[in-house]
N, C-alpha and C positions, 0 to 999 in steps of 0.2 A: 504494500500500500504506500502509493507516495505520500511525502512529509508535505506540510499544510501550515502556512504560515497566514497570522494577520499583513497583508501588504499594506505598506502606508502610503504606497501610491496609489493601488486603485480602491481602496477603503473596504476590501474583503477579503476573507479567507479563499486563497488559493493554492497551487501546488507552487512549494518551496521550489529553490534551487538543492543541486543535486549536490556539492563542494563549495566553499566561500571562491565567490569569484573575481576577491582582488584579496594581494597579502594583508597584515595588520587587520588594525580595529577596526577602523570602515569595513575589510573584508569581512568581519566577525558581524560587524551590525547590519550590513549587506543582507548574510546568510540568514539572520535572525527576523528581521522586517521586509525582505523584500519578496514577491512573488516571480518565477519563470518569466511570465508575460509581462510583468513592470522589467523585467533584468534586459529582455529581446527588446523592450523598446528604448530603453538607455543604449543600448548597442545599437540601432538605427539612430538615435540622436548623436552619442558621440561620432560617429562614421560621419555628419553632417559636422560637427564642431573642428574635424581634422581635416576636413577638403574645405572647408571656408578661412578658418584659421591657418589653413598649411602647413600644419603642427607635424614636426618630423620626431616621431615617439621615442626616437635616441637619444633627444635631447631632456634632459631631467627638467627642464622648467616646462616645457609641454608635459611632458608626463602630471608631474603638479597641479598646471592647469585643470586636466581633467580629474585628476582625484577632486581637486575642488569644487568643479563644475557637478562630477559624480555626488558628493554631498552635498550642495545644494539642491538637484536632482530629486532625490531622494528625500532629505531630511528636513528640506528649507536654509534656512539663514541666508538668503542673500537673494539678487535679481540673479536670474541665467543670463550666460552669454548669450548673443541674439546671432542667428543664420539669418540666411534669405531665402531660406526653405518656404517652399507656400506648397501646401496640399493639393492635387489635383482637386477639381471642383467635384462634390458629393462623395469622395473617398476619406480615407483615415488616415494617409500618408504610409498604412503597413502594405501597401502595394498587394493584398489580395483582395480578390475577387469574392461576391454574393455568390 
């Protein structure tokens, strides 16, 4: 039976992740409050914060960046960085199909 967490992104019990999926605490608070489908859609936002940003993930302050961006994300404290991502019209931006 999969594990089952409160998301505090999408404001319901859903199916957990499967391993913390960043090191450290945030990795820990991640695993603890986050759901699958809140996790897959930080991974489509961040993907849009690295092609807008240019962020080359070698570099330790882009990495930063996004740990930080990832806890806001998540947890609040702060405005998100902003894309120029715009949804296609009547879709959800997760690029699947009715």
């Amino acid at each position: 039976m999969p594990r089952t967490v409160h998301c505090v992104k999408i404001g319901a019990e859903a199916e957990g992740l499967d391993r913390l999926p960043y090191p450290g605490a945030l990795g820990q608070r991640i695993y603890d409050n986050v759901s699958k489908a809140a996790w897959q859609q930080w991974l489509q936002h961040q993907t849009r914060l690295i092609n807008e940003y240019r962020l080359q993930l070698a570099d330790a302050e882009a990495r930063k960046f996004l740990a930080k961006e990832m806890e806001k994300y998540f947890f609040g404290g702060g405005e998100l960085a902003q894309t120029s991502y715009v949804p296609p019209p009547g879709g959800d931006g997760s690029g699947k199909t009715s």
